[in-house]
C-alpha positions as CSV (number, residue, x, y, z in Angstrom):
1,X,61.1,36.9,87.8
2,X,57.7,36.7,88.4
3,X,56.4,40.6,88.0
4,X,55.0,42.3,91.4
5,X,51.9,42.9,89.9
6,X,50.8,39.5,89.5
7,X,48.5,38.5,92.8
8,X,49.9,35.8,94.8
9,X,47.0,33.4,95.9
10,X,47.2,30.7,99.2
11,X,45.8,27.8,99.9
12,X,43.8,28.6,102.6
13,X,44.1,26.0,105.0
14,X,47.7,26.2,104.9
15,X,48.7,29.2,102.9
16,X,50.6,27.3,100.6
17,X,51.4,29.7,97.7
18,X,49.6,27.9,95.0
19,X,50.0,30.0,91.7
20,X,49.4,33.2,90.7
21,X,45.9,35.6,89.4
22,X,47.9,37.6,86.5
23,X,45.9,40.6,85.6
24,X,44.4,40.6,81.7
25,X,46.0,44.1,80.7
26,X,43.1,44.4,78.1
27,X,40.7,43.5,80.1
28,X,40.5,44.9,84.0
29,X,38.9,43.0,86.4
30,X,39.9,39.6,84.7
31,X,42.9,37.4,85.5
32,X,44.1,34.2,84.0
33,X,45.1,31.5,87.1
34,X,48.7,30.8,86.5
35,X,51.1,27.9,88.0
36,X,54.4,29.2,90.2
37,X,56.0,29.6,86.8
38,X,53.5,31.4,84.9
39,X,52.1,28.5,82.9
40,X,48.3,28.8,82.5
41,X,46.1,27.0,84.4
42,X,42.9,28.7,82.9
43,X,40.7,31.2,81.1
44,X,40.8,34.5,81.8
45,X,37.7,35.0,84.4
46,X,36.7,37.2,87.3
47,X,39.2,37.6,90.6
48,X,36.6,34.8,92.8
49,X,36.9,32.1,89.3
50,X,40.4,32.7,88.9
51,X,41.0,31.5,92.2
52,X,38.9,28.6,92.6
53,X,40.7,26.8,89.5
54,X,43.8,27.6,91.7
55,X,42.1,26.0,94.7
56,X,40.8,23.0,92.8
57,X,44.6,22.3,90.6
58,X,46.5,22.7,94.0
59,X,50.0,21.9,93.5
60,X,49.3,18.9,91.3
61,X,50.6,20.3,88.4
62,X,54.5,20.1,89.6
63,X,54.4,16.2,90.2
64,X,53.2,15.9,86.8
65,X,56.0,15.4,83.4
66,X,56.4,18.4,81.2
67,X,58.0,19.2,77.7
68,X,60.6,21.5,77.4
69,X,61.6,23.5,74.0
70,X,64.7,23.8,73.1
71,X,66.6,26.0,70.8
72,X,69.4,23.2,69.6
73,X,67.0,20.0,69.6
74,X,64.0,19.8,66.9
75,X,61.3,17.7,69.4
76,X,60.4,18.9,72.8
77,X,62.6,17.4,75.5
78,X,60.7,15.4,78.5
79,X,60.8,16.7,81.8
80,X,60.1,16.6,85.4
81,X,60.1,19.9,87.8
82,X,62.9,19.7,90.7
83,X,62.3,23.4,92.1
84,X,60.5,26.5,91.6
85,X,61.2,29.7,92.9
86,X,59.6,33.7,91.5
87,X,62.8,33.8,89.7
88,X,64.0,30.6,88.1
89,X,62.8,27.0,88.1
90,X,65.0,23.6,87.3
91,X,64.0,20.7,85.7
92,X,65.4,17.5,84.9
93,X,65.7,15.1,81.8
94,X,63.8,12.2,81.5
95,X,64.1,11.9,77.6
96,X,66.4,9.0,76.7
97,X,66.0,10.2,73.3
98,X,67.7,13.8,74.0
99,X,71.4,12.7,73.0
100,X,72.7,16.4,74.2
101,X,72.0,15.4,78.0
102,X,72.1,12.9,80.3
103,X,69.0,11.8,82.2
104,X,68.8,13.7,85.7
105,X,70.8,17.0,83.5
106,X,69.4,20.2,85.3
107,X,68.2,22.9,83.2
108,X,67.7,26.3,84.8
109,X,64.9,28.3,83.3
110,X,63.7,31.8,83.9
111,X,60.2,32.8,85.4
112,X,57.7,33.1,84.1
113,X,57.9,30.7,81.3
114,X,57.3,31.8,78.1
115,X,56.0,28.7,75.8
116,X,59.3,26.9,76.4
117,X,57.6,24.4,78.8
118,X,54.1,22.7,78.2
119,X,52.7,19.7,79.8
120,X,53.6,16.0,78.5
């Protein structure tokens, strides 16, 4: 689940949630701009930064193919996102060479993603 302390940030025109500003515990005052499921979208910056790469990636990043690790398969496992919610996302296979699933399989990951998921 994505934790209550991270700061939700809205598209302004619409407010679209876009991502997230997730406090730098080391470092107050700075936040790294993160995607609906915690992936990184940049450095760690100022509050006004953070935001505008949030503006600028938009929701781009969930059209786009990602590779998911897995625990039972030695190469990352192509992917496209199907839903995201602040406590699980699913994704889909699009690997023909993952033998364990068949293309369209669902896999139901918790949020915020660890390193687990990266893009293609």
């Amino acid at each position: 689940m994505i934790p209550p302390h991270w700061i939700r940030h809205h598209r302004h025109e619409d407010n679209e949630l876009l991502g997230y500003l997730r406090p730098v515990e080391s470092d107050p005052g700075r936040y790294v701009p993160v995607s609906l499921f915690g992936h990184p979208l940049g450095d760690p910056s100022e509050d006004a930064p953070a935001r505008r790469c949030l503006d600028r990636t938009g929701l781009d990043y969930l059209a786009q193919d990602w590779l998911l690790s897995l625990p039972d398969h030695p190469e990352p496992v192509a992917v496209q996102i199907v839903e995201v919610t602040p406590q699980q996302m699913r994704v889909q296979n699009i690997d023909y060479g993952y033998p364990r699933a068949n293309i369209g399989h669902i896999f139901v990951l918790d949020v915020p993603i660890a390193d687990q998921l990266r893009p293609r």
